[in-house]
C-alpha positions in Angstrom: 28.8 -13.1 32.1 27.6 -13.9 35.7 25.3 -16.6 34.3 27.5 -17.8 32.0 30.2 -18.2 35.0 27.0 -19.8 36.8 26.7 -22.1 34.1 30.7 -23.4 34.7 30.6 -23.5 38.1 27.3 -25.8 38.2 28.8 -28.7 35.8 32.5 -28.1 38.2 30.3 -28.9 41.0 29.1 -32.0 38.7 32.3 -33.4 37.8 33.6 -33.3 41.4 30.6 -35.2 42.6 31.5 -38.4 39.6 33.6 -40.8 40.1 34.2 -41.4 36.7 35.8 -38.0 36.8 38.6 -40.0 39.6 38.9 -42.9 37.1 39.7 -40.7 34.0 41.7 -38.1 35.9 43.6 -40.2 38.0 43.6 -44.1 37.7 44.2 -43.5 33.3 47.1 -41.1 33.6 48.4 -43.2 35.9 48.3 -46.3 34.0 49.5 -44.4 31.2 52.9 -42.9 33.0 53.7 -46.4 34.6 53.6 -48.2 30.7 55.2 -45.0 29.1 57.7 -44.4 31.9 58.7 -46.8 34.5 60.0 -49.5 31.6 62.3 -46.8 30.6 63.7 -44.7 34.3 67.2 -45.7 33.8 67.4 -44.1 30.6 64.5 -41.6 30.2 65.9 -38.0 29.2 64.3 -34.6 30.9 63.5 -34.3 26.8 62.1 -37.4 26.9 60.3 -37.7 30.2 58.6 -34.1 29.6 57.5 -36.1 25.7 55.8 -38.8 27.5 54.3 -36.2 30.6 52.5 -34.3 27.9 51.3 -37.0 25.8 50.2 -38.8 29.0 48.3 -35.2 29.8 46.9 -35.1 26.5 45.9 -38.6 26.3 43.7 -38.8 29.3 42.1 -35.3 29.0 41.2 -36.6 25.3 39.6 -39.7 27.3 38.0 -37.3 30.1 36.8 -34.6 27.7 34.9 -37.3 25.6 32.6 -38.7 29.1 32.6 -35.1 31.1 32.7 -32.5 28.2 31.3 -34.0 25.0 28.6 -36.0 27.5 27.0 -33.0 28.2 24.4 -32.9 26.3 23.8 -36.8 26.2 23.7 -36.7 29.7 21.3 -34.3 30.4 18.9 -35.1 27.1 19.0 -38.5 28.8 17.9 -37.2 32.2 15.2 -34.8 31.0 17.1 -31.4 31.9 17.7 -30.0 28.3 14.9 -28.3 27.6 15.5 -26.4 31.0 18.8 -25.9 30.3 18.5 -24.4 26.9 15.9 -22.5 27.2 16.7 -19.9 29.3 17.8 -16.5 29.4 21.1 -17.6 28.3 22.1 -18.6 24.3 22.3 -22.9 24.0 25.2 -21.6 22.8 26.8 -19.9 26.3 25.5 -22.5 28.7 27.2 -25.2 26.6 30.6 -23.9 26.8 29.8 -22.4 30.1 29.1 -25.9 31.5 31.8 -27.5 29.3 34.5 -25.2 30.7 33.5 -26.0 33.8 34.2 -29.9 33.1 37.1 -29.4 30.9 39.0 -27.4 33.8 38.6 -29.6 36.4 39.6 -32.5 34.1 42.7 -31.2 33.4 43.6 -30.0 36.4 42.7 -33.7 37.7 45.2 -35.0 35.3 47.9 -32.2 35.7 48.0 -32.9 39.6 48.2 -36.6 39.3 51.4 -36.0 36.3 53.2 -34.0 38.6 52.5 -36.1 41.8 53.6 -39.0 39.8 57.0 -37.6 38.5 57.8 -36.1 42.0 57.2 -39.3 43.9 59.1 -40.9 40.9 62.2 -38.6 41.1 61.8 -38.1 37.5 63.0 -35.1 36.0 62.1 -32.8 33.7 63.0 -30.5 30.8 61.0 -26.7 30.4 62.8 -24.3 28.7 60.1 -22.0 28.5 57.8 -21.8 31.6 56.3 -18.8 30.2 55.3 -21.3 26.6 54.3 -24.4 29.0 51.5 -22.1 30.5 50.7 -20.7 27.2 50.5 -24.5 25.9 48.3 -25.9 29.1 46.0 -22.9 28.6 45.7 -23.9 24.7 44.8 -27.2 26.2 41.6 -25.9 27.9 40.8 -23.7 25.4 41.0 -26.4 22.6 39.8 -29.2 24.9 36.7 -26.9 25.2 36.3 -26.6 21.3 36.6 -30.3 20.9 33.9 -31.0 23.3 31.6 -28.8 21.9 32.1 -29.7 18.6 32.3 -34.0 19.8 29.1 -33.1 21.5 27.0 -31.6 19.3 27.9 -33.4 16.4 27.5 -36.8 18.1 23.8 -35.6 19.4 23.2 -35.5 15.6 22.8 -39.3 15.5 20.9 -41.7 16.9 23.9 -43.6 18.6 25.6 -41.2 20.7 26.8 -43.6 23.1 28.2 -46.0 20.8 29.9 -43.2 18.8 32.1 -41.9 21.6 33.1 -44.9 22.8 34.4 -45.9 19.2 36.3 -42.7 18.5 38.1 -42.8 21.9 41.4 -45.4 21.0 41.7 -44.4 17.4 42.5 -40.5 18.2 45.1 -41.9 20.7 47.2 -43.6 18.4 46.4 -40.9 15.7 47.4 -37.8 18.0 50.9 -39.4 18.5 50.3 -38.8 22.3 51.4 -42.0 24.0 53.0 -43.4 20.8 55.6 -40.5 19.0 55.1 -40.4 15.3 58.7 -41.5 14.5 58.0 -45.0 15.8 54.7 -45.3 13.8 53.8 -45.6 9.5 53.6 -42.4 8.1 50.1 -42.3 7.2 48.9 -42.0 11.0 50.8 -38.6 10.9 49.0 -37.7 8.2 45.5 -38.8 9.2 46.9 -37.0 13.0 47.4 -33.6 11.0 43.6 -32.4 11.7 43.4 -33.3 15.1 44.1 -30.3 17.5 45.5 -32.4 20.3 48.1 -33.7 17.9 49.3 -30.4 17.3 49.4 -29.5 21.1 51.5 -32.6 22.2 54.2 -31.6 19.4 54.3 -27.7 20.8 54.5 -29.0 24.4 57.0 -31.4 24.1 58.8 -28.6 22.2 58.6 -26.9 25.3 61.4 -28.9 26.4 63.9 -27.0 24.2 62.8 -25.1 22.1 59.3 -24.0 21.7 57.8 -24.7 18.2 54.9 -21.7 17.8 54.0 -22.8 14.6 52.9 -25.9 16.5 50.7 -23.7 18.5 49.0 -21.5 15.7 47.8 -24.6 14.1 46.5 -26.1 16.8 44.8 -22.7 17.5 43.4 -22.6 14.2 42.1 -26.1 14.2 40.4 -25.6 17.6 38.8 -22.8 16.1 37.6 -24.4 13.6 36.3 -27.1 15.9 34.1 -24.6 18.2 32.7 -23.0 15.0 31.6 -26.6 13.8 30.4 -27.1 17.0 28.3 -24.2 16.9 26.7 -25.3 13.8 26.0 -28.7 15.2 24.2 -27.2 17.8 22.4 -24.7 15.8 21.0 -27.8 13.8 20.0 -29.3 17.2 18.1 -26.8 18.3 16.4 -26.3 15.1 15.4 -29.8 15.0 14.4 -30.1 18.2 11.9 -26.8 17.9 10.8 -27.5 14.7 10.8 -31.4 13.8 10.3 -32.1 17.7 13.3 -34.8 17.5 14.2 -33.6 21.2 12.3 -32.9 24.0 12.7 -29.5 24.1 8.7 -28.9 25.1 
């Protein structure tokens, strides 16, 4: 465990050091709350306003998770360090999620801090009714923003455009998640294309946190995020197997 604690406190370290990691942890949710929430302070609910400060959450840690998380292991098959990295005494395996916790907690905690700066400094208020399932929900969001990055990751690394992959899935999820746009003021169909998405589930149970917390909301979004870290694990698997048998990385 002390390596694999190592491993997340290395790509913290790295994260802190990027200032991508400001833009998408601070200049994106920011935009977001001022379109989602400032049109609207004369009327906004606590319901509401606790709606749009998830989804806003959500939203940029989706955006975050795909450049710091998922980039992973672009990022370091582009810089020569992957064969170093996964070859260790340490599984591929536990230095991926390792170094992926390590982005995926600063990212949200990035984003978290600049919500609730934002809301203070705003005077808006808002709704919990359940403390207890708003840190069960921001936890979930770790966990499953973990899952998701593993399973973006490795599945992107796959193909030969990486890059250009992540940078076209990154809108589309938004407006299929219902994160800055609620599914009652979109068709039908996005819902339904939204269902498999673990972040879509998420926003639902924490802007149920509100009133009423929804935990059916939270299993499936559970069960979908584990789903994601085991297809993750078999993306990497596949990696790795390339890579030492086919030579298609430069794993030495």
């Amino acid at each position: 465990m002390t390596g694999f604690w190592a491993m997340a406190e290395s790509q913290l370290r790295v994260v802190m050091s990027r200032p991508m990691n400001l833009v998408t942890g601070v200049v994106n949710p920011l935009m977001w709350l001022v379109l989602v929430m400032v049109p609207r302070l004369d009327t906004l609910s606590p319901d509401q306003a606790t709606r749009a400060f998830t989804g806003v959450l959500l939203a940029s840690f989706w955006g975050s998770s795909l450049w710091s998380g998922a980039g992973i292991i672009r990022r370091e098959r582009q810089s020569g360090t992957l064969a170093v990295s996964f070859t260790g005494r340490l599984s591929p395996l536990s230095v991926l999620v390792g170094k992926t916790l390590g982005g995926v907690v600063y990212d949200t905690g990035l984003i978290l801090a600049t919500n609730t700066v934002f809301v203070l400094a705003m005077g808006i208020q808002l709704s919990v009714a359940s403390p207890a399932a708003l840190a069960v929900g921001l936890a979930t969001v770790v966990a499953g923003g973990v899952a998701s990055s593993l399973m973006i990751g490795a599945c992107l690394m796959l193909t030969k455009h990486a890059f250009q992959l992540t940078t076209a899935v990154g809108a589309p999820v938004l407006l299929f998640a219902g994160t800055i746009i609620p599914y009652d003021q979109l068709p039908q169909w996005i819902e339904w294309i939204g269902s498999v998405l673990n972040i879509s589930w998420l926003q639902r149970f924490l802007a149920s946190t509100a009133t009423h917390p929804d935990w059916t909301c939270w299993l499936i979004a559970v069960a979908i995020s584990l789903a994601y870290a085991a297809l993750g694990a078999w993306a990497l698997d596949v990696l790795l197997r390339r890579a030492r048998k086919d030579a298609t990385l430069e794993l030495g």
